[in-house]
Backbone bond lengths (Angstrom), bond angles and torsions (degrees), N, CA, C in turn:
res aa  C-N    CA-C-N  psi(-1)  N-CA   C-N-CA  omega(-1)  CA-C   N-CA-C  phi
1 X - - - 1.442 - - 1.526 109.35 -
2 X 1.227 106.70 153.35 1.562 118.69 -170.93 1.463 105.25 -86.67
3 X 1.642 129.92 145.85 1.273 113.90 170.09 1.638 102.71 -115.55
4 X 1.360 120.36 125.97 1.635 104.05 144.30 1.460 126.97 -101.01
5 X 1.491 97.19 157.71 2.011 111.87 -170.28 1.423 83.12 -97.16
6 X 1.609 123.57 148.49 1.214 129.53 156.47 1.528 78.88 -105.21
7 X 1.642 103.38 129.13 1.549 99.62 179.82 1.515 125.40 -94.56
8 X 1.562 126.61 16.17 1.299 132.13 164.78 1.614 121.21 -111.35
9 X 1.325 95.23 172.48 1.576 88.78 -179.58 1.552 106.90 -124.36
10 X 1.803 109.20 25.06 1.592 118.19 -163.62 1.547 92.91 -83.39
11 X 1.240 116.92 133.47 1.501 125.15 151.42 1.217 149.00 -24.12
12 X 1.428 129.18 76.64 1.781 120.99 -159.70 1.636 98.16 84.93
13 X 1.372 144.99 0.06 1.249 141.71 -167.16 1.810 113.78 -58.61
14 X 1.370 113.58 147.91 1.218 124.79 164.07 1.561 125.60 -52.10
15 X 0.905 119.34 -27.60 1.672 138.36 152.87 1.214 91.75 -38.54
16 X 1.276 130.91 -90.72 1.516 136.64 168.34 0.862 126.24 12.95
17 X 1.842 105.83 -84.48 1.339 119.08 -175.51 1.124 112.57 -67.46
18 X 1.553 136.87 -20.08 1.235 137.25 170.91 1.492 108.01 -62.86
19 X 1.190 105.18 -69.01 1.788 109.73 166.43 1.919 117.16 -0.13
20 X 1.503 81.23 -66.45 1.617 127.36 -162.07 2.157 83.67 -46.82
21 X 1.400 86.63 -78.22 1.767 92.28 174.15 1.263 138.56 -29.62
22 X 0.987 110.70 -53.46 1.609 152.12 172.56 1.604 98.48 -49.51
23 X 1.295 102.74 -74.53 1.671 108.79 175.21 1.464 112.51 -44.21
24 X 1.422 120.13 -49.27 1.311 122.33 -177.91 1.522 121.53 -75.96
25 X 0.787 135.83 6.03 1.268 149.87 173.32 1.555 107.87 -107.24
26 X 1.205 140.82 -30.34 1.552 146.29 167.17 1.264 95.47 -71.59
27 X 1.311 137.76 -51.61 0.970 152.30 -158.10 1.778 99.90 -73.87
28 X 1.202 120.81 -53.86 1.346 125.66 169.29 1.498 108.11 -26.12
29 X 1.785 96.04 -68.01 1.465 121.85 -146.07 1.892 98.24 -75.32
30 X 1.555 127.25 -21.43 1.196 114.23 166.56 1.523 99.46 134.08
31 X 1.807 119.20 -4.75 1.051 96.03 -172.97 1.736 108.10 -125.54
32 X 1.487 107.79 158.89 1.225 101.04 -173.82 1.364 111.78 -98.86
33 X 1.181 116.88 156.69 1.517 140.76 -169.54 1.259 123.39 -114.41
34 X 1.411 143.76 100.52 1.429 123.81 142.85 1.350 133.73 -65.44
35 X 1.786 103.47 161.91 1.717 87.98 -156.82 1.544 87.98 -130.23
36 X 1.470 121.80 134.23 1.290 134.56 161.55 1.340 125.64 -88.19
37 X 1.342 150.84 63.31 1.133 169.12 177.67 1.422 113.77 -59.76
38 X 1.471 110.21 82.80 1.646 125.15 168.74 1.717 114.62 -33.29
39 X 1.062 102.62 -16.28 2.057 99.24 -173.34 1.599 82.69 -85.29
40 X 1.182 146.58 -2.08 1.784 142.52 -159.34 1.406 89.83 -113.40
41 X 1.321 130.56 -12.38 1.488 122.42 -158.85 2.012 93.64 -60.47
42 X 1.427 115.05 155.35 1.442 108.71 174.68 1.620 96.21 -101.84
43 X 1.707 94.37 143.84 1.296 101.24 162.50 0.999 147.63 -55.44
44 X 1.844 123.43 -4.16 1.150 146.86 177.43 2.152 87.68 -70.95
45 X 1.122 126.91 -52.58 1.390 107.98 -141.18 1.852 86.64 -78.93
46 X 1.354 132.78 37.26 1.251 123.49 -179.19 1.602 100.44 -105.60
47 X 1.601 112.09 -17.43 1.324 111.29 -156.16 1.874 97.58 -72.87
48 X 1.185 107.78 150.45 1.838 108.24 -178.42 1.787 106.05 -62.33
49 X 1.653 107.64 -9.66 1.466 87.11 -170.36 1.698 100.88 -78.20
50 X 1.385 120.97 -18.80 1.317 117.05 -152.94 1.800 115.05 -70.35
51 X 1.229 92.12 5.76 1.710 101.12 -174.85 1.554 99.96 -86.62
52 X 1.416 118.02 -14.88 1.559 122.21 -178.16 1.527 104.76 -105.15
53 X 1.515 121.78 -53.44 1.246 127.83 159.27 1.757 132.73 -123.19
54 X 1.589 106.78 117.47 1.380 108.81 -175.19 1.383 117.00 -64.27
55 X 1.295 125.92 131.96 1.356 134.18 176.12 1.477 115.21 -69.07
56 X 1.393 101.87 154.17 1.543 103.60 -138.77 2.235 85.52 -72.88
57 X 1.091 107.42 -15.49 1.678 114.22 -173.32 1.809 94.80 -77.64
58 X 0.796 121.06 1.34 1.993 113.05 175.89 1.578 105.48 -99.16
59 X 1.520 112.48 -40.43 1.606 104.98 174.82 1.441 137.15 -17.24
60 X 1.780 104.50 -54.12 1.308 98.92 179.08 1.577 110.56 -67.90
61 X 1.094 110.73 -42.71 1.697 102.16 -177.52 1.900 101.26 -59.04
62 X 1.091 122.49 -68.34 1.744 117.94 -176.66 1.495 92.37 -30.66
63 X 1.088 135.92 -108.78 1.418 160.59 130.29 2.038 98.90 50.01
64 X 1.347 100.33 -58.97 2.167 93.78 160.50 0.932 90.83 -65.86
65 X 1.220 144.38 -72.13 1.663 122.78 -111.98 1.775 82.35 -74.98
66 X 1.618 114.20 -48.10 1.605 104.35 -160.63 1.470 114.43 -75.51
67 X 1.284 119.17 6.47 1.034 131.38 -176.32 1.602 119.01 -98.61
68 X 1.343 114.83 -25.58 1.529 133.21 -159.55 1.647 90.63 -82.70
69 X 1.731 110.46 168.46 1.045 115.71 -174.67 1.817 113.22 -125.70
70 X 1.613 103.31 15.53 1.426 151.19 -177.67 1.288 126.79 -157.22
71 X 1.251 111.09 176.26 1.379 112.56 175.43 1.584 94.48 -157.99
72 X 1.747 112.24 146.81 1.339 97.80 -178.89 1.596 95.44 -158.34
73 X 1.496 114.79 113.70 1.587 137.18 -163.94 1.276 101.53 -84.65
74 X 1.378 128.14 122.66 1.459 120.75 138.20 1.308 118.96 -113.55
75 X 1.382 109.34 101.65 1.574 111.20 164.45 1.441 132.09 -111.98
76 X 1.262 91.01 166.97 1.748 108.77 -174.41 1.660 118.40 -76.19
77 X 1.223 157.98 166.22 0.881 140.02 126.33 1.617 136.00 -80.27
78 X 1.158 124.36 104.81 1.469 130.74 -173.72 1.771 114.25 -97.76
79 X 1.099 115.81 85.79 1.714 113.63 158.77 1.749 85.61 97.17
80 X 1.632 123.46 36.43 1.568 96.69 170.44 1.593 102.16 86.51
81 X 1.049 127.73 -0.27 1.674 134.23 -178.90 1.471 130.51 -155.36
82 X 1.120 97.18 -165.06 1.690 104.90 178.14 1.541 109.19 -76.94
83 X 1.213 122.77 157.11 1.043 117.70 176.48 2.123 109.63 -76.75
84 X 0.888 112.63 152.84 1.638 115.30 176.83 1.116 115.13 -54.01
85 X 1.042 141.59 -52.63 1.888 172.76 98.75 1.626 80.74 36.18
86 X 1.085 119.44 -97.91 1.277 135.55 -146.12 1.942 110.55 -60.47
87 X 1.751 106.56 -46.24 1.505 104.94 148.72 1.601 135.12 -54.59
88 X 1.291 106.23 -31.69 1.714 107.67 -176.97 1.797 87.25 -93.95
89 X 0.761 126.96 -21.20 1.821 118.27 168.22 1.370 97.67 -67.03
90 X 1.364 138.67 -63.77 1.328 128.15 -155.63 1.542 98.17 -74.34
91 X 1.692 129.91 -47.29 1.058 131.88 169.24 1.894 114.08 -25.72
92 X 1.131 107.38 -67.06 1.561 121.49 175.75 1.714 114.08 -47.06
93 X 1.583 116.07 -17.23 1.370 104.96 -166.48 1.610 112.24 -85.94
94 X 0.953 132.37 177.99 1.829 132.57 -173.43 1.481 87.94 -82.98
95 X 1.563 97.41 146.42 1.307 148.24 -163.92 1.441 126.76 -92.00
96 X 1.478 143.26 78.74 1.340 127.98 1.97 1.786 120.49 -87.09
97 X 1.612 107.20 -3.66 1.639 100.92 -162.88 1.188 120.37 -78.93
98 X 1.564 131.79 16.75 1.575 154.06 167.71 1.529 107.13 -71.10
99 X 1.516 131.08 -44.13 1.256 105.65 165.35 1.919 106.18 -129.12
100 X 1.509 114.52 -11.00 1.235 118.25 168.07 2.221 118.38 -22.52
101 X 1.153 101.06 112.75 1.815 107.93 -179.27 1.618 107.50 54.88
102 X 1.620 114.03 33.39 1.179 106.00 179.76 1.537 106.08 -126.35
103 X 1.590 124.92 122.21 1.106 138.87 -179.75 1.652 119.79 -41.90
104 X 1.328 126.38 117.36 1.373 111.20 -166.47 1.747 93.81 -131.21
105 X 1.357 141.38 141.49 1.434 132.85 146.60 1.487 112.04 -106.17
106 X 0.997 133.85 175.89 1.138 161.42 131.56 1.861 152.43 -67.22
107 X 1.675 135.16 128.75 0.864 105.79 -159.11 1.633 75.61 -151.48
108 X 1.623 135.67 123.65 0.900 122.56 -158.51 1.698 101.58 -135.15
109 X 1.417 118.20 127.56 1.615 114.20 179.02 1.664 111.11 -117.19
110 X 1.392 121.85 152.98 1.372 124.90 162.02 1.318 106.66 -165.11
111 X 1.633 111.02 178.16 1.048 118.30 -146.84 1.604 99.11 -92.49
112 X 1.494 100.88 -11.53 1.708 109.23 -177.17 1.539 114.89 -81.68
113 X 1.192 107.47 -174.41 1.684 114.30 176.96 1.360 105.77 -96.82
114 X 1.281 119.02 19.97 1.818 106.30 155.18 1.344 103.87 -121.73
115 X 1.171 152.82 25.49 1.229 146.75 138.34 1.459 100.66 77.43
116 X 1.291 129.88 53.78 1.166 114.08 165.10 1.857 126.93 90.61
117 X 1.649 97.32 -18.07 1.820 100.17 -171.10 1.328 108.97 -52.70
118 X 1.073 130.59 -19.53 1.930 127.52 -166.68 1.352 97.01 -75.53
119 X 1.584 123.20 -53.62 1.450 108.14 178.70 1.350 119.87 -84.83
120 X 1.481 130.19 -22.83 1.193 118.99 175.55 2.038 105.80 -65.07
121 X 1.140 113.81 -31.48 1.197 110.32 173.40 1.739 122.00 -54.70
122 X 1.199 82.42 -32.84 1.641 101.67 -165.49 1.656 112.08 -72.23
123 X 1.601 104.56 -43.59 1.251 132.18 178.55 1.946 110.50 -82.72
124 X 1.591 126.31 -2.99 1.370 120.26 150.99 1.494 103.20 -103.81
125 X 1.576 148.50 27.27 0.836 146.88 -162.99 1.864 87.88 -122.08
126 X 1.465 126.06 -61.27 1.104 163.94 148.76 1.941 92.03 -0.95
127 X 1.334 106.71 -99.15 1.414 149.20 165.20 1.576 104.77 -32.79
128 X 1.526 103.37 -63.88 1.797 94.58 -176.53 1.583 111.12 -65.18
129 X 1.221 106.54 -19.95 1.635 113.48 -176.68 1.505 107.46 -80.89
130 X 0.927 120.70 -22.54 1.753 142.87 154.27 1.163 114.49 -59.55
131 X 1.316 139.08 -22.44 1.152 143.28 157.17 1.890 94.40 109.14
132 X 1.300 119.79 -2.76 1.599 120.55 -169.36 1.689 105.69 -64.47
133 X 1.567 108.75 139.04 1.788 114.33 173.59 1.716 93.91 -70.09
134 X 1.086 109.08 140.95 1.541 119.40 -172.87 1.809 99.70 -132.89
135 X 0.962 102.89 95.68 1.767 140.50 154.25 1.623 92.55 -16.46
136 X 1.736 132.77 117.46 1.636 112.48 -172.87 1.635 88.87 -94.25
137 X 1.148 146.13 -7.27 1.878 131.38 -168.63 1.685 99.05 -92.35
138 X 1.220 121.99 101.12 1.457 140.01 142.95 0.941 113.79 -50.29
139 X 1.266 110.92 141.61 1.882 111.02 161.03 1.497 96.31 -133.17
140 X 1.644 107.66 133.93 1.585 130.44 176.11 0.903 127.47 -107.94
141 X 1.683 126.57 96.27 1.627 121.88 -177.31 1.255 107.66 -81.34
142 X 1.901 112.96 107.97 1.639 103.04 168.57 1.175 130.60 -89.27
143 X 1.251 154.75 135.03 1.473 160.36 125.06 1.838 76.20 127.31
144 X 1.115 128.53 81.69 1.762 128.72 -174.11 1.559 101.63 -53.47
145 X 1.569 119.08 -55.19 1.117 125.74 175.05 1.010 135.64 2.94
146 X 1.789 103.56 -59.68 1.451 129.22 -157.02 1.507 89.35 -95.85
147 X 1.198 124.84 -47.79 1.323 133.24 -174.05 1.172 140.69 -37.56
148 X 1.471 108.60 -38.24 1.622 129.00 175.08 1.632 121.34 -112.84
149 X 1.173 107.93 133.68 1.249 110.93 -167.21 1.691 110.72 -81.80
150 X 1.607 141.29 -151.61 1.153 160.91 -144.76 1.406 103.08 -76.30
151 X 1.595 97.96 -47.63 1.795 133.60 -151.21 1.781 101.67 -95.00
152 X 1.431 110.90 -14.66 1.424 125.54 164.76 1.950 90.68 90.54
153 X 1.200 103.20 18.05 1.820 102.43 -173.75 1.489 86.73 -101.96
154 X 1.749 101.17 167.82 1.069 117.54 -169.56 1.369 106.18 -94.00
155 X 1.785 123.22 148.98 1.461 126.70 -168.16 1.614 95.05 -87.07
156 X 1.184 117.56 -44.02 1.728 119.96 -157.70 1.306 100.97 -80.88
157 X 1.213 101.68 116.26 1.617 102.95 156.77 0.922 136.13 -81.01
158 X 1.726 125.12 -5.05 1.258 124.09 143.73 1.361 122.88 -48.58
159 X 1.396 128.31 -67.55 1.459 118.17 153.02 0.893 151.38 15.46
160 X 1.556 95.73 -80.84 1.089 115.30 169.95 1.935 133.90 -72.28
161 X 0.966 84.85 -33.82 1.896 118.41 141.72 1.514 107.07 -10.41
162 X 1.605 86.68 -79.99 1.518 117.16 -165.76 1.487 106.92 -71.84
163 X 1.354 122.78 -20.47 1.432 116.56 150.79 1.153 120.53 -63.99
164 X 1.125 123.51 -80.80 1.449 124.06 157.92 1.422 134.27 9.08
165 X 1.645 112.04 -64.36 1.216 145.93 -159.63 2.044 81.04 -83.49
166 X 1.398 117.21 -56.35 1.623 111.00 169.41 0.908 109.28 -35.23
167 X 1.708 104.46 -101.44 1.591 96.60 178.28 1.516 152.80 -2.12
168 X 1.141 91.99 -60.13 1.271 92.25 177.13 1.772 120.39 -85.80
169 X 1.336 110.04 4.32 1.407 112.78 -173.06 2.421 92.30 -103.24
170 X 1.245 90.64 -14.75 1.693 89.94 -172.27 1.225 99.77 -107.18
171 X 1.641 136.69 2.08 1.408 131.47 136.91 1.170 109.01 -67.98
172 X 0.856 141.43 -38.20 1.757 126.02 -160.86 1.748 99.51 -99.30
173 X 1.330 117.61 -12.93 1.669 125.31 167.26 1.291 89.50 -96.33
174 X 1.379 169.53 32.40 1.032 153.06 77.74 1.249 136.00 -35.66
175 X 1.084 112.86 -58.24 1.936 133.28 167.32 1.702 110.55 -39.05
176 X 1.429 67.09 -63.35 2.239 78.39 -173.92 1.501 99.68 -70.12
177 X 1.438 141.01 -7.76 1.364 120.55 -174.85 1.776 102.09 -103.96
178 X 1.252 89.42 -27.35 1.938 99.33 -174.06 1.365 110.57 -96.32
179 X 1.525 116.64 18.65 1.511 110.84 -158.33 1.608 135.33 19.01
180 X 1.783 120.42 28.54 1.263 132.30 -165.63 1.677 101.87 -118.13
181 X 1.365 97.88 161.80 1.652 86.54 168.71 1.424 110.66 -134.32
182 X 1.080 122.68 127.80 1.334 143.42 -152.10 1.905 105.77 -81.40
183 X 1.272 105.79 -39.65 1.611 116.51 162.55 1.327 126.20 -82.06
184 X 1.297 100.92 140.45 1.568 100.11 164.24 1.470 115.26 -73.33
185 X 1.639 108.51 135.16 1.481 117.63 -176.20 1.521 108.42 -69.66
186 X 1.421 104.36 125.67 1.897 147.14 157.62 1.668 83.84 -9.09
């Protein structure tokens, strides 16, 4: 099974609704998704001891990621970077077999006109140093704002396209790397 990170822990956030998309489009294509949602993180893993011992409330999140047969990021850009949330999340995960030979892509939004590349850059820098196979087709939501409509869905169907057109290129770079197949056969 595939995992996605919603990579903030902001309230009602656009991360979210991207998430939200993201899911529905795997979901189209046949495959199912779990979803890790940083606003769920427990307040126990803030305490300084948890860098020595994880609280028994972080498991399920450790426990997807090492469990998944992917990994699939959507983050925000905050200040030129990753969000904090999303580094002290990856920080917290086991040491190297959390993303070590494990397929990861990327899907990156901000409020600017580069859509996010500083942290998605930042976050295959992160990951490849982790030893994780890193998926090369990004997708960059720029100026998000404008992007999503009422329903928090996206207006462009080009875009959304270009999700799409991901997806389905990081299932079949999944398949061939995990020798598994993530769809049910035609």
């Amino acid at each position: 099974m595939l995992t996605l990170i919603s990579g903030t822990n902001r309230p009602v956030s656009n991360t979210r609704k991207v998430s939200e998309e993201v899911i529905r489009i795997y979901k189209e294509l046949g495959v199912r998704l779990k979803t890790l949602d940083l606003a769920e993180l427990p307040a126990s893993i803030f305490s300084p001891s948890a860098y020595a011992t994880k609280p028994p409330e972080f498991a399920r999140f450790s426990e997807a990621v090492l469990a998944s047969t992917g990994l699939i990021v959507v983050t925000p850009e905050y200040n030129g970077g990753i969000p904090g949330i999303l580094k002290y999340f990856i920080d917290m995960l086991q040491f190297p077999e959390s993303f070590i030979q494990r397929p990861v892509c990327f899907v990156g939004l901000a409020a600017g006109v580069w859509g996010a590349l500083r942290p998605v850059e930042q976050l295959q820098q992160i990951f490849g140093y982790r030893g994780a196979y890193i998926y090369p087709e990004r997708v960059f939501l720029p100026q998000i704002y404008n992007l999503l409509d009422d329903q928090g869905q996206l207006k462009d169907a080009e875009l959304r396209g270009r999700l799409r057109t991901q997806a389905e290129g990081y299932i079949k770079f999944v398949e061939c790397l995990q020798g598994i197949r993530l769809r049910p056969s035609a």
